[in-house]
C-alpha positions in Angstrom: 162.3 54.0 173.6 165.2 52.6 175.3 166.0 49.8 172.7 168.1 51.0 170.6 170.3 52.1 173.8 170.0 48.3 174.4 171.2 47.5 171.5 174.1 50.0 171.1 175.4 48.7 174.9 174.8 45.0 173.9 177.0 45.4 170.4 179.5 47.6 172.5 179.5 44.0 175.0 177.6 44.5 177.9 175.6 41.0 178.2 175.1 41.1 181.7 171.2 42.3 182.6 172.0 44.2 185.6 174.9 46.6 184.4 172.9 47.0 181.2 169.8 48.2 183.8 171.9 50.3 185.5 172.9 52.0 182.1 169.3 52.2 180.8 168.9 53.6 184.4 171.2 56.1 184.7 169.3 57.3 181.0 166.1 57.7 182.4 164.5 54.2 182.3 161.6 53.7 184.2 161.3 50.1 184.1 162.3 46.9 186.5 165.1 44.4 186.4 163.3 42.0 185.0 162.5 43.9 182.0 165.9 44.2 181.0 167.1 40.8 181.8 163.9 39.2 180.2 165.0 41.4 177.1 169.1 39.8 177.2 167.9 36.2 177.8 165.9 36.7 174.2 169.2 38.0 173.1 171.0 35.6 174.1 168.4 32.8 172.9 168.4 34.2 169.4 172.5 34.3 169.1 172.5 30.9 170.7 170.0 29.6 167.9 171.6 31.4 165.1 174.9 29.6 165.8 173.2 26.2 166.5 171.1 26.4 163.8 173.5 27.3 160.6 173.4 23.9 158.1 176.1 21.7 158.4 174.7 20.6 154.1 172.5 22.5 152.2 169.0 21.5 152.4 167.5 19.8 149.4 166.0 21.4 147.0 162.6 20.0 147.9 162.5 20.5 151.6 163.0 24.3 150.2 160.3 24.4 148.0 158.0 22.9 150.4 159.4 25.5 153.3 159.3 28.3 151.0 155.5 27.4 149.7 153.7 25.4 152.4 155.7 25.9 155.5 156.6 29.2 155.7 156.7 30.7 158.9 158.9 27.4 159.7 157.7 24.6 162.4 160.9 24.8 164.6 163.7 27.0 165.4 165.9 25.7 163.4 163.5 26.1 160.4 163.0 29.4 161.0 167.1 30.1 161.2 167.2 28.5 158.0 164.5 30.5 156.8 165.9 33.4 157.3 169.6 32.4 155.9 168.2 31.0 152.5 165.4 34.5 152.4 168.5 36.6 153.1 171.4 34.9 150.9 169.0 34.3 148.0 166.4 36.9 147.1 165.5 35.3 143.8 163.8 33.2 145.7 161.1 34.8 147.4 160.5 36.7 144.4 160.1 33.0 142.8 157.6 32.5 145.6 155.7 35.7 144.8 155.1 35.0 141.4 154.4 31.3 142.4 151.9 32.7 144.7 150.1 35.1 142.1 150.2 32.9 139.6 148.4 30.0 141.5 146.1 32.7 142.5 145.1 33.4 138.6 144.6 29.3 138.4 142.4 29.2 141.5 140.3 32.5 140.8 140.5 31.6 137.3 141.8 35.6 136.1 142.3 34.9 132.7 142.5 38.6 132.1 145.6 38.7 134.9 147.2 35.7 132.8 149.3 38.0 130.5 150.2 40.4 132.7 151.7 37.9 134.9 153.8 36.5 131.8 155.0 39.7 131.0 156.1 40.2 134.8 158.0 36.7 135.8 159.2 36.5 132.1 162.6 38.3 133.3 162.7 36.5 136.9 163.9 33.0 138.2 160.7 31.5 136.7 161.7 32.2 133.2 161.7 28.5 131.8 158.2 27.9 133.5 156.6 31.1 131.7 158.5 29.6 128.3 156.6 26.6 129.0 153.2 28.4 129.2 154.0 30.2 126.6 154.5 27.3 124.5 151.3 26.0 125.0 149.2 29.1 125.6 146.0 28.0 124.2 145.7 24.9 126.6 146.8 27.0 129.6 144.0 29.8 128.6 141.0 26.7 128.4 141.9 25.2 131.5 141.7 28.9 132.6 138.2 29.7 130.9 136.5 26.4 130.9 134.7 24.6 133.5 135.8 21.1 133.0 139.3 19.4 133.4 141.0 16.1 132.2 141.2 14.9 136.0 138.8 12.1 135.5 140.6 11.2 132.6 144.0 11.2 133.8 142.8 9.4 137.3 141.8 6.1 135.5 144.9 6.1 133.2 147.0 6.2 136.6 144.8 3.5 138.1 145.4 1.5 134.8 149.3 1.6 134.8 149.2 0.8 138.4 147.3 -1.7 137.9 149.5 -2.8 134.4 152.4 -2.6 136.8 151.4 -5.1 139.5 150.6 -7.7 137.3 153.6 -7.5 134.6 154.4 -10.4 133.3 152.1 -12.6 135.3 149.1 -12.1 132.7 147.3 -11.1 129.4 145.1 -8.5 128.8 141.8 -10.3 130.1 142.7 -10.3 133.4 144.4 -7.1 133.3 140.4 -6.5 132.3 139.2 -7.8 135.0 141.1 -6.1 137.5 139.9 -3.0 136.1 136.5 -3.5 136.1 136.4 -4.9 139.6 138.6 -1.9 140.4 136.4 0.5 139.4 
């Protein structure tokens, strides 16, 4: 109950535990030293981080994404300060990340039901030009929805192909690029 006397007292400049326990104190507080010095060294952890931690460059686009999607409770301090300045300066983008997360959740739990109202909802947000996309090609994103099977076989063996066509350019015809294959599979 005595925090947001804390709080007032440390914005009004008291930083030293021991007058800011004899405040709390003279209020009624209950509690030991320690309490209230444990408290201002967290304070003055998190205002030391916040300054240490501001960008010097903006982060690249990718290391968002993958903070935003896979990382998102941040590995290290300085993560999480950066976190929290991109979550605060930029709310388009966790509401990017919410339909990112619902829509992945249709794909995964295969809701081809939820598919249109999902359209309807991110067609006016940051993913805009993603939902034109889906839209464009509606019928293949509703099969890959409803049916059981995928192209991944498919597409796995092209991708060993050109990697294969790649190593060997120039060096050799198509019988070898053959054989290569076949012993590759």
């Amino acid at each position: 109950p005595y925090e947001q006397m804390l709080d007032k007292l440390w914005n009004e400049g008291f930083r030293n535990g021991a007058e800011l326990h004899r405040q709390v104190r003279a209020a009624g507080f209950r509690g030991s030293l320690r309490v209230v010095t444990e408290w201002t060294t967290r304070r003055r952890q998190d205002l030391k981080a916040a300054e240490t931690c501001v960008p010097r460059k903006a982060p690249a686009a990718r290391t968002v994404a993958k903070m935003l999607t896979t990382h998102r409770h941040g590995d290290t301090r300085q993560q999480i300060a950066l976190l929290a300045i991109i979550t605060k300066s930029t709310p388009d983008i966790i509401t990017a990340r919410d339909q990112l997360d619902a829509f992945q959740a249709i794909v995964r739990d295969r809701k081809v039901e939820a598919l249109a109202p999902w359209l309807a909802e991110a067609a006016g947000g940051p993913l805009t030009s993603f939902v034109t996309g889906l839209r464009a090609d509606l019928a293949a994103v509703d099969a890959a929805l409803r049916e059981p099977w995928s192209s991944g076989q498919v597409e796995g063996t092209i991708n060993k192909l050109k990697l294969l066509k790649r190593q060997m350019y120039g060096r050799a015809n198509l019988d070898l690029l053959e054989a290569r294959l076949m012993s590759a599979a």
